[in-house]
N, C-alpha and C positions, 0 to 999 in steps of 0.2 A: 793839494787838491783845491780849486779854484770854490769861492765859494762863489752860487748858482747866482746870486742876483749878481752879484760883480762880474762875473762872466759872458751874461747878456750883457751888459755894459759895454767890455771887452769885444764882444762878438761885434756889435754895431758900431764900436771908435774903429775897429780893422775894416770895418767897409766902408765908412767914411775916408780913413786915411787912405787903406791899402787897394781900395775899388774903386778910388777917382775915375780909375781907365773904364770903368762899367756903364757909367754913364755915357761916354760915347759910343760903346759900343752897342749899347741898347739903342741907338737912334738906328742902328746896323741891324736891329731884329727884325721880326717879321709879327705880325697879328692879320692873321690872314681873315678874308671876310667871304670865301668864296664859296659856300656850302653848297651839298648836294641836291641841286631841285628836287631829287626824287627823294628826298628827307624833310622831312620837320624840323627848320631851324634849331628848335626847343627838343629836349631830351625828353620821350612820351615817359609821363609817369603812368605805372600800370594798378600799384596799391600800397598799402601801407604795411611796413615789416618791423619786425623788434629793432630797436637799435643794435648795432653792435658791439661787442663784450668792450671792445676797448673805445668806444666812445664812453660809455655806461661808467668806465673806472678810470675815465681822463676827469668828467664828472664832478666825481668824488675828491677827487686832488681842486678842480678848479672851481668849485660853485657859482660864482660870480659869472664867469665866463659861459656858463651853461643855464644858469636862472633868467629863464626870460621867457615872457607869457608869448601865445598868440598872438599875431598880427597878420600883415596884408602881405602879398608877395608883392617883392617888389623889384623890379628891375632899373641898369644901370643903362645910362645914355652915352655913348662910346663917342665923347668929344676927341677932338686932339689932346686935350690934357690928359681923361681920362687913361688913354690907350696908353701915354707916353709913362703915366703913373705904375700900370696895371704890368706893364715891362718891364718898367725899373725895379721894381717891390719881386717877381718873377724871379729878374736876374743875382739880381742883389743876396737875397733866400738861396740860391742855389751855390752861386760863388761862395758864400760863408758860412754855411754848412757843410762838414764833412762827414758821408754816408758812413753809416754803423748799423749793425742789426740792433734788435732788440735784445739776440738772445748776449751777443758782447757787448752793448751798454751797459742793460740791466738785468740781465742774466735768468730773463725769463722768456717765452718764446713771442706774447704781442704784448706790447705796449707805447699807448699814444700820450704823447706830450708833450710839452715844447722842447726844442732843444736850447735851451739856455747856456748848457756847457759848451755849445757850437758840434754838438755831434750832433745823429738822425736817422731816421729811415722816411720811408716814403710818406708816411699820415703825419710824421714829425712837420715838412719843408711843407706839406699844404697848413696843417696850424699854424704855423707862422707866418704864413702868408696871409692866411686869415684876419690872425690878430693885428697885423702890421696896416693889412689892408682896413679895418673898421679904425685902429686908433689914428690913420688919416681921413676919416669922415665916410666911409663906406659904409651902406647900408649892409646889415648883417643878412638879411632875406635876401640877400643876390649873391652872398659867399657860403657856397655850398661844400659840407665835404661829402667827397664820391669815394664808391671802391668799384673799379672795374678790373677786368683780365686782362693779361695782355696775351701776347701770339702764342708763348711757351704754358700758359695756364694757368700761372700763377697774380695770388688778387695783388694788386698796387692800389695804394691811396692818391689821392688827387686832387685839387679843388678847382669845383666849377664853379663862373661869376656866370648870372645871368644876365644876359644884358637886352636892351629893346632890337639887337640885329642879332640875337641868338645865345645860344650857349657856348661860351669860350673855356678852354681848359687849360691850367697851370699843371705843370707835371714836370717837378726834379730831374727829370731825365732827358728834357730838354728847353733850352731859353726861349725858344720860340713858343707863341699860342697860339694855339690853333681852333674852326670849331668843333666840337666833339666830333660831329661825322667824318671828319677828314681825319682822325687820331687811327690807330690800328688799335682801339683798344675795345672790349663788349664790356657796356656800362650796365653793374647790376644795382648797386646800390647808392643813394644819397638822402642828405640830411631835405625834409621838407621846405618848402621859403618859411612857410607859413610859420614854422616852430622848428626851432633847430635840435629838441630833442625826439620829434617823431620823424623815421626814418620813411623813405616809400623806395617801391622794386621799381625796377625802371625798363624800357622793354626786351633787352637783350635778355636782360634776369629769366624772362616769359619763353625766348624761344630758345633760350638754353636747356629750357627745365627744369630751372633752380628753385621755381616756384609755382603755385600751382592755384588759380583762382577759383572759388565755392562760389560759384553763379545762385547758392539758393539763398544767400547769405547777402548781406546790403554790401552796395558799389565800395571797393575799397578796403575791400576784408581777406585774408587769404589764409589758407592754411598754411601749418608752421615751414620752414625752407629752410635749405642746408644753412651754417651758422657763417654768419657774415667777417669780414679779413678781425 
């Protein structure tokens, strides 16, 4: 059995050596910028929800990674370099990760973590992208984790970067980013800019019915909603 920190290691020399060809091909990707007029660039947040269980007890494995006060929202300025970073980091995450459930990793039915041993599921390939994206100088308030739907129902993880031309989305199940409105997917939930351990509903959450807003109760409060991925 590989031991975990050497294996990250391992993970990241196979994409240096064995993913040279990645890098050209991400010049071949796409970062589309073309959103729906009849949308709000920006993903409407609706209110504030519990975290979800498995952020709650990623947590707990990672303190450091999760201790961290209040601040300002902050958005990323989508240069050339930016975009060319924000695709390689994308591509890079998805080529050297290979998909696992949780319940055949670790033999329980959710949990989030990095994958160091180079296995994963869907919240696994956005943490890592996460982390890969701030330990090259990314503001943490603009790398959001999300959990939306997709066509068949079921929740998938995923991380949104906010940036000043909108909400872009990374999503394991394809190299391309795209901005939210253009994905097939209904976004219920994500990590606040503001604080990465208070979560907010987001508006599909609203006309799903996944949640339910208390109008007598102050802006941004809601009654409890079904339990999050």
């Amino acid at each position: 059995m590989l031991n975990v920190r050497n294996s990250r290691a391992l993970v990241w020399l196979c994409v240096a050596v064995c993913f040279l060809p990645a890098v050209a091909k991400a010049n071949q990707l796409s970062l589309e910028s073309n959103f729906d007029s009849q949308k709000p660039r920006t993903n409407p947040v609706v209110a504030i929800v519990p975290s979800p269980p498995g952020w709650s007890q990623f947590c707990k494995r990672h303190k450091n990674d999760c201790d961290s006060k209040s601040s300002w929202s902050r958005d990323v300025v989508l240069t050339t370099a930016a975009r060319a970073a924000l695709l390689q980091i994308n591509l890079q995450v998805n080529r050297a990760i290979k998909p696992l459930t949780d319940k055949r990793h670790w033999g329980v039915k959710d949990r989030w973590d990095y994958p160091d041993d180079g296995y994963g599921d869907c919240e696994d390939y956005a943490l890592e992208k996460r982390r890969l994206l701030i330990e090259a100088g990314w503001p943490r308030e603009a790398l959001l984790m999300t959990v939306a739907r997709g066509r068949t129902g079921e929740e998938h993880a995923l991380l949104t970067v906010t940036t000043t031309s909108g909400d872009y989305i990374l999503d394991n199940l394809t190299d391309h980013i795209l901005p939210w409105d253009q994905t097939d997917y209904k976004f219920l939930w994500r990590q606040a800019q503001f604080d990465p351990n208070i979560w907010v509903a987001l508006g599909d959450a609203q006309s799903l019915g996944l949640i339910r807003i208390d109008r007598s109760r102050p802006p941004m409060v809601i009654a409890p909603q079904k339990s999050l991925l």
